[in-house]
C-alpha positions in Angstrom: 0.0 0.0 0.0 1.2 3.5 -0.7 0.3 7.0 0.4 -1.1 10.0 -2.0 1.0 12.2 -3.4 4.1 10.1 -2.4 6.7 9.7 -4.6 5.4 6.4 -5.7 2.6 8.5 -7.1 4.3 10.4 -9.5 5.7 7.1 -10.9 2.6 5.8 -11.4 1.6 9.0 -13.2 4.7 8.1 -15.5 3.6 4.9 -16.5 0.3 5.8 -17.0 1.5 8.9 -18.9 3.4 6.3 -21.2 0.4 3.9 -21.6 -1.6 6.6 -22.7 0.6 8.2 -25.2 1.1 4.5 -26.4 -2.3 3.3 -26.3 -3.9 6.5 -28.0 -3.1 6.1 -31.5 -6.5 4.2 -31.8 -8.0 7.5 -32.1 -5.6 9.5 -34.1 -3.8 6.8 -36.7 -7.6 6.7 -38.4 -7.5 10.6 -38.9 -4.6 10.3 -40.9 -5.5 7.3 -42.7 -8.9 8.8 -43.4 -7.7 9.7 -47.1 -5.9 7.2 -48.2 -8.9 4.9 -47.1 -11.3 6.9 -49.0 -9.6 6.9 -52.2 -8.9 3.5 -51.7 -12.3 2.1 -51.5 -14.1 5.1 -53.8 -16.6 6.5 -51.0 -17.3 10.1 -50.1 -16.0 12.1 -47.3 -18.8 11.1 -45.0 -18.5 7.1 -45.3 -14.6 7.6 -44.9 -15.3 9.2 -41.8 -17.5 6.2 -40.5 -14.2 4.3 -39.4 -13.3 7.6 -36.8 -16.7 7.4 -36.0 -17.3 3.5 -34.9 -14.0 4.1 -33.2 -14.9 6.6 -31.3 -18.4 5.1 -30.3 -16.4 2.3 -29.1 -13.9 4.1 -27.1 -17.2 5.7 -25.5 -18.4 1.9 -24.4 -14.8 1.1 -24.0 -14.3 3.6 -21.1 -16.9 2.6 -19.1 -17.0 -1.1 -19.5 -12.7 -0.9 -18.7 -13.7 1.9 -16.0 -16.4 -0.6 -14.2 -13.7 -3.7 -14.6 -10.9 -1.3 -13.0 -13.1 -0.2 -10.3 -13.7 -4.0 -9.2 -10.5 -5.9 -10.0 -8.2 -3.4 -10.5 -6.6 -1.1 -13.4 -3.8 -3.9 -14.4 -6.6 -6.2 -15.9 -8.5 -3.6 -17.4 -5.2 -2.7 -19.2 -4.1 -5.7 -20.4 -7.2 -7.0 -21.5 -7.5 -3.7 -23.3 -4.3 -4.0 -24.6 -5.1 -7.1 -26.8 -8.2 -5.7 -28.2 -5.9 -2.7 -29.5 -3.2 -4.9 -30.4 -5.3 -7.4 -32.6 -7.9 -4.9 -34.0 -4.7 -3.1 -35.6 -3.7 -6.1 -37.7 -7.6 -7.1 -38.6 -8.1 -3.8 -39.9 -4.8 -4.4 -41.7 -6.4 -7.3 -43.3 -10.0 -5.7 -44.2 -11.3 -6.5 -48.1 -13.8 -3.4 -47.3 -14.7 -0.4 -45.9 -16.8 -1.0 -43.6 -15.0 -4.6 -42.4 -12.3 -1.9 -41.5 -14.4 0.2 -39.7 -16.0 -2.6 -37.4 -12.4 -3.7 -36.9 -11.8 0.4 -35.3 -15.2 0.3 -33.3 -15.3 -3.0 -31.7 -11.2 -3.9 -31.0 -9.4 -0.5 -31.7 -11.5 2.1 -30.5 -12.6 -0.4 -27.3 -9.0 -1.1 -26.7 -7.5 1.9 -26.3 -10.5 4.0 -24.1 -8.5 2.0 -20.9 -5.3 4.5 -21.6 -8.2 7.8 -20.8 -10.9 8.0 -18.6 -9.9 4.8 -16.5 -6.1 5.7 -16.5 -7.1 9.4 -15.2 -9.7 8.5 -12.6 -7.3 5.7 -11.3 -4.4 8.5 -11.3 -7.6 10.6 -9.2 -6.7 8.3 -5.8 -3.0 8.4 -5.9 -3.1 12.8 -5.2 -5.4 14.9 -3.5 -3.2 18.2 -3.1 -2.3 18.1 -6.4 -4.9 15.9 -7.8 -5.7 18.6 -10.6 -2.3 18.9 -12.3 -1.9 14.9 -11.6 -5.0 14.3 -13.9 -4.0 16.9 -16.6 -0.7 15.2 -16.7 -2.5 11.7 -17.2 -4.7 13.4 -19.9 -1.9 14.9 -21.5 -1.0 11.7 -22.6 -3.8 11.5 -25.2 -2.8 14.6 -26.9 1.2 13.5 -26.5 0.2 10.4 -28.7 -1.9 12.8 -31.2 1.5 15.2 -31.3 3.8 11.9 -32.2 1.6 10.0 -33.9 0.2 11.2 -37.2 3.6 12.3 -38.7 4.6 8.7 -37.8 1.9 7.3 -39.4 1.7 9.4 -42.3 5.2 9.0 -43.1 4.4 4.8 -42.8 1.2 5.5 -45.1 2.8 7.4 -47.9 6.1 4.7 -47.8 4.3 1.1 -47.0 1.0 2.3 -47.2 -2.6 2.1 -44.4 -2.4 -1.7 -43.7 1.0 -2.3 -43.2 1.0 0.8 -41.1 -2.1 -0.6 -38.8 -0.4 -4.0 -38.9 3.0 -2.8 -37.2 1.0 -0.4 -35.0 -0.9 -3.2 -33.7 2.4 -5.8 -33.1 4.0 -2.3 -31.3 1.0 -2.0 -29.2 1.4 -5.9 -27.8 4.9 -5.3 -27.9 5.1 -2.3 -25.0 1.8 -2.4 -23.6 1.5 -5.5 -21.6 4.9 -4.8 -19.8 3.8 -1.9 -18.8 0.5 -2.7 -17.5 2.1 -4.7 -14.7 4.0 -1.9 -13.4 0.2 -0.6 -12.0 -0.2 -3.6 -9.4 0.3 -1.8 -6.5 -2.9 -0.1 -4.5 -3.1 2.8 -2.7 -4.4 2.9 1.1 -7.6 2.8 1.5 -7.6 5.2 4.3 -6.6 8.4 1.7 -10.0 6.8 -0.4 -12.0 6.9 2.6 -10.9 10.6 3.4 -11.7 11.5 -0.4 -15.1 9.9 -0.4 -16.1 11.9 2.9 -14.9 15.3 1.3 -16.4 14.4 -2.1 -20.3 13.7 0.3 -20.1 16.9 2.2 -19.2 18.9 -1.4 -22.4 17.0 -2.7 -24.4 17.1 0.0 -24.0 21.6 -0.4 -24.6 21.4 -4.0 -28.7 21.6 -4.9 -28.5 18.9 -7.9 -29.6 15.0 -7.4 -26.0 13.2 -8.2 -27.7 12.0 -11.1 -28.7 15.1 -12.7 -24.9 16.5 -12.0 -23.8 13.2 -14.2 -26.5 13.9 -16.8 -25.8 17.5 -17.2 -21.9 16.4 -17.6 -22.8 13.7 -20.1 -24.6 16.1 -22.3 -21.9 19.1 -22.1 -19.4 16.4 -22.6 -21.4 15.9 -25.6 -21.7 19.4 -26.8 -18.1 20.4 -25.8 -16.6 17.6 -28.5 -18.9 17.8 -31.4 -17.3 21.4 -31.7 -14.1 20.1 -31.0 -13.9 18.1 -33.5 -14.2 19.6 -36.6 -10.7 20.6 -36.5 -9.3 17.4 -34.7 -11.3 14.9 -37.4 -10.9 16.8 -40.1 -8.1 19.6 -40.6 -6.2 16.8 -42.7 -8.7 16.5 -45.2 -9.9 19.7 -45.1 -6.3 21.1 -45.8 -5.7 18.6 -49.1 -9.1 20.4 -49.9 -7.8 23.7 -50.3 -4.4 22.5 -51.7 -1.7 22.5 -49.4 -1.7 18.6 -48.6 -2.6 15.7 -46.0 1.3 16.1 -44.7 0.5 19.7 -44.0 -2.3 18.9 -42.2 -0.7 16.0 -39.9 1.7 19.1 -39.1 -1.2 21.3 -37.9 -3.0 18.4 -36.0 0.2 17.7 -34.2 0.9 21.3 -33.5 -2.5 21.1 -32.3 -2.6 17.8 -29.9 1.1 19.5 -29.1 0.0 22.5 -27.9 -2.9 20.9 -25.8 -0.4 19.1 -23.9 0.8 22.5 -22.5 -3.0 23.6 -22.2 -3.6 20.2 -20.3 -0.9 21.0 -18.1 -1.4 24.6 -17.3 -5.4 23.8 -16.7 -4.8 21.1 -13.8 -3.0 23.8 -12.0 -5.6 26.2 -12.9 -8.2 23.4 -11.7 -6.2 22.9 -8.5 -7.0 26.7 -7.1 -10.3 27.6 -8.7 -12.2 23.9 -9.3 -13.3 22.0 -12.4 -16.3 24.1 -13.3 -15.1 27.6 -14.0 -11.9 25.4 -15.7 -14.4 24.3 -17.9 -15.9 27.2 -18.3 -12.5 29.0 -19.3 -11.7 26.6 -21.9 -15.1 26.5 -23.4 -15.1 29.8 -24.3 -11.4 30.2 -25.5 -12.1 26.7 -27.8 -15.4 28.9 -29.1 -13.0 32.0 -30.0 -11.0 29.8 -31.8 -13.3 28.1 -34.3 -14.6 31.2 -34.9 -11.5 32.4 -36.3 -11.6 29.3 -38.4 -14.7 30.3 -40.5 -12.8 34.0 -41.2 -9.4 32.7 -41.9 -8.3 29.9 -44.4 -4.5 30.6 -45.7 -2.2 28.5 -44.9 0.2 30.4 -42.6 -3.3 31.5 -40.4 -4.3 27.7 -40.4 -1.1 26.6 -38.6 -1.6 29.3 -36.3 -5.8 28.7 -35.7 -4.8 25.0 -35.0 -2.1 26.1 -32.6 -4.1 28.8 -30.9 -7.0 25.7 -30.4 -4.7 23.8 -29.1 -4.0 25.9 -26.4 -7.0 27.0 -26.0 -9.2 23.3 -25.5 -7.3 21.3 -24.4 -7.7 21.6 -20.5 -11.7 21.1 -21.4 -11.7 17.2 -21.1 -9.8 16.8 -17.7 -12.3 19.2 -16.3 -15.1 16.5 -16.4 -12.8 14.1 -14.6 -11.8 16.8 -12.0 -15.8 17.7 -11.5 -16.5 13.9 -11.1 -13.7 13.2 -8.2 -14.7 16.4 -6.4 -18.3 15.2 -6.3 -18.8 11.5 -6.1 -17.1 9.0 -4.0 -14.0 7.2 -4.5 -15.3 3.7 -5.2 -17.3 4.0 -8.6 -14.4 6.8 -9.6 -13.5 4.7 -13.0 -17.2 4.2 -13.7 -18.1 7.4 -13.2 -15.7 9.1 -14.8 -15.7 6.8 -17.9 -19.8 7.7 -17.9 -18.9 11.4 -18.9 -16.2 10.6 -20.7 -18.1 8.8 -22.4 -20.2 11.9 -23.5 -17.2 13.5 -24.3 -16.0 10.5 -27.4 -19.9 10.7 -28.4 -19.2 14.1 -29.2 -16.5 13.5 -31.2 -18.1 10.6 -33.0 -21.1 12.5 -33.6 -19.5 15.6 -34.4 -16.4 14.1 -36.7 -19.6 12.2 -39.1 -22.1 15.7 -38.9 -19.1 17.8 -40.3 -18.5 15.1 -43.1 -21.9 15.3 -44.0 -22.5 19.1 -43.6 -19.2 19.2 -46.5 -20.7 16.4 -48.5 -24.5 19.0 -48.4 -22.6 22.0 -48.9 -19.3 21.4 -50.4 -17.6 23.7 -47.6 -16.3 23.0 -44.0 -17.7 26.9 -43.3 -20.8 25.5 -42.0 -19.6 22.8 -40.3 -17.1 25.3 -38.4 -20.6 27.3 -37.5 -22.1 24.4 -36.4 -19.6 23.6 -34.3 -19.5 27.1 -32.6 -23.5 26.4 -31.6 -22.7 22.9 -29.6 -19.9 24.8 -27.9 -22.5 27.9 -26.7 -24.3 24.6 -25.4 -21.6 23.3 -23.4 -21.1 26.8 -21.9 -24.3 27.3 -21.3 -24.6 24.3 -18.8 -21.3 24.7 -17.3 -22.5 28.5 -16.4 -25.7 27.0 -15.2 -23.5 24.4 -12.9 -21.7 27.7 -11.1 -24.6 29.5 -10.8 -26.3 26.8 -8.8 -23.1 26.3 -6.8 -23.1 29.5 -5.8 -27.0 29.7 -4.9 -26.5 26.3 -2.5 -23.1 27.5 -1.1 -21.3 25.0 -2.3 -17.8 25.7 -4.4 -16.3 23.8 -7.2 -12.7 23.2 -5.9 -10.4 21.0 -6.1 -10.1 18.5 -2.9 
């Protein structure tokens, strides 16, 4: 047994930091891929997008099937089991004769697989700190948007030299490969005396706050929801969007990483944000920075402002996602942490699922992202909207969205 924030902690946050940025390719490599695949099997934008889609649906049931397993036998066998869905979904989608064999291969193996490196990595991460448990689950987050800063120019170098399926094939043997080793190192368990104090803090905050736990989750599911469809569009699409205007897929895996590169440093900077003023008005912040940004997309379309947009979203969104995890361990108890958290994130990859297909289609109706941009700017008032409504009812029953 360890104690929180012990140095045995911030180890743990290191391996889970590496799983994640390991594990996480499930829901980038498809981005890149996405126009190779299309041209490949002769379908329009929106059916190429299906594959992103099914994978994130089933990194949405992934996290909270892998987030209920790690809450009753521990976060090792949620990982490892994980692990060979991700590993062995890889190399069938290698081996797809069609589209949409492909796609099932990325919803029910890839997208499952890898959901175990987010939501039930960060909660788990959640009951190792306390002081700093803000930062220590911005860290773990970080390691989603680590793997989207290494990974597409990685695998768009593999796609334009060996091609898509001996790209997912190797991904898949590399997954096996460094995964399972590292799952192991997450065996030990922290005291249950530091779980018991965070439960007890979490009642009392819940117990101030006038909203049924219930309707606090709901709420969070749907602005999880809203938040990602908007952020999206950028994150599903800037690839293809960029060989539309004629500067090239390689110049959009540049501005994606930049992107995912820049949210680490967002990610980071949030947590100790979180860690003085709470989860809500951090979500709050980023919503309306991410809205500011996708405006400027709808105005601005050169190049040179393109790299800069994606690297102004970047640092403008990325602390958004961590938030929901924050909220949840400052308002429910300790035990169903994993489950709870993978619930709204769960919301969260519905988002992107929904919102990655809706901008597809909105270019296949109009033959312009512009709308889909605008679009996206009206689920991100959403999301704001509820998060205000969250503070404004804090305040009215006295209680205060901070960190424990």
């Amino acid at each position: 047994m360890a104690a929180t924030d012990s140095p045995m902690s911030w180890t743990r946050l290191a391996v889970a930091v590496a799983l994640s940025t390991i594990g996480a390719v499930g829901m980038w490599s498809v981005v890149v891929a996405l126009p190779a695949m299309q041209a490949e099997f002769g379908v329009d934008r929106a059916a190429a997008s299906m594959p992103y889609t099914l994978t994130m649906i089933g990194f949405a049931v992934g996290g909270a099937v892998t987030g209920k397993i790690a809450d009753r036998f521990g976060i090792t066998l949620a990982v490892m089991v994980s692990t060979l869905a991700l590993g062995f979904g890889y190399i069938a989608a290698g081996r797809a004769g069609s589209l949409w064999q492909a796609a099932l291969a990325h919803g029910a193996l890839i997208g499952t697989g890898c959901a175990v490196t987010f939501a039930p990595l960060m909660a788990d991460i959640s009951h190792w700190f306390r002081r700093r448990r803000g930062i220590a689950v911005a860290i773990a987050a970080s390691g989603n948007y680590l793997a989207g800063t290494i990974w597409p120019p990685v695998v768009q170098h593999f796609i334009a030299a060996d091609g898509w399926r001996a790209t997912d094939t190797g991904i898949g043997i590399f997954c096996l490969a460094t995964m399972l080793p590292l799952s192991l190192l997450l065996r030990r368990q922290i005291d249950a005396r530091y779980a018991a104090v965070a439960t007890a803090e979490a009642a009392k905050r819940q117990a101030a706050l006038p909203l049924s736990p219930g309707a606090l989750q709901i709420l969070l599911f749907v602005a999880g929801i809203s938040c990602c469809v908007a952020m999206s569009m950028p994150q599903v699409h800037i690839v293809a969007y960029c060989g539309d205007l004629g500067y090239g897929a390689a110049r959009g895996a540049d501005m994606l990483s930049l992107m995912l590169g820049l949210g680490i440093i967002s990610r980071v900077i949030s947590g100790f944000v979180a860690d003085r003023i709470g989860g809500v008005p951090t979500l709050i912040l980023g919503s309306v920075l991410q809205g500011a940004a996708l405006l400027l997309y709808v105005f601005f379309d050169s190049m040179v402002s393109l790299y800069i947009i994606s690297g102004l979203f970047g640092l403008f969104q990325g602390g958004i996602v961590p938030s929901y995890a924050i909220i949840v361990r400052e308002y429910f108890p300790a035990k169903d942490a994993s489950a709870r958290v993978g619930f709204v994130i769960m919301g969260t990859v519905l988002g992107m699922a929904l919102g990655g297909w809706m901008s597809g289609a909105i270019f296949d109706l109009t033959g312009s992202y512009r709308a889909a941009f605008l679009n996206g700017i009206a689920w991100n008032l959403l999301n704001v909207s509820i998060a205000a409504f969250l503070l404004l009812r804090s305040r009215r029953g006295g209680a205060r969205f901070v960190a424990a």
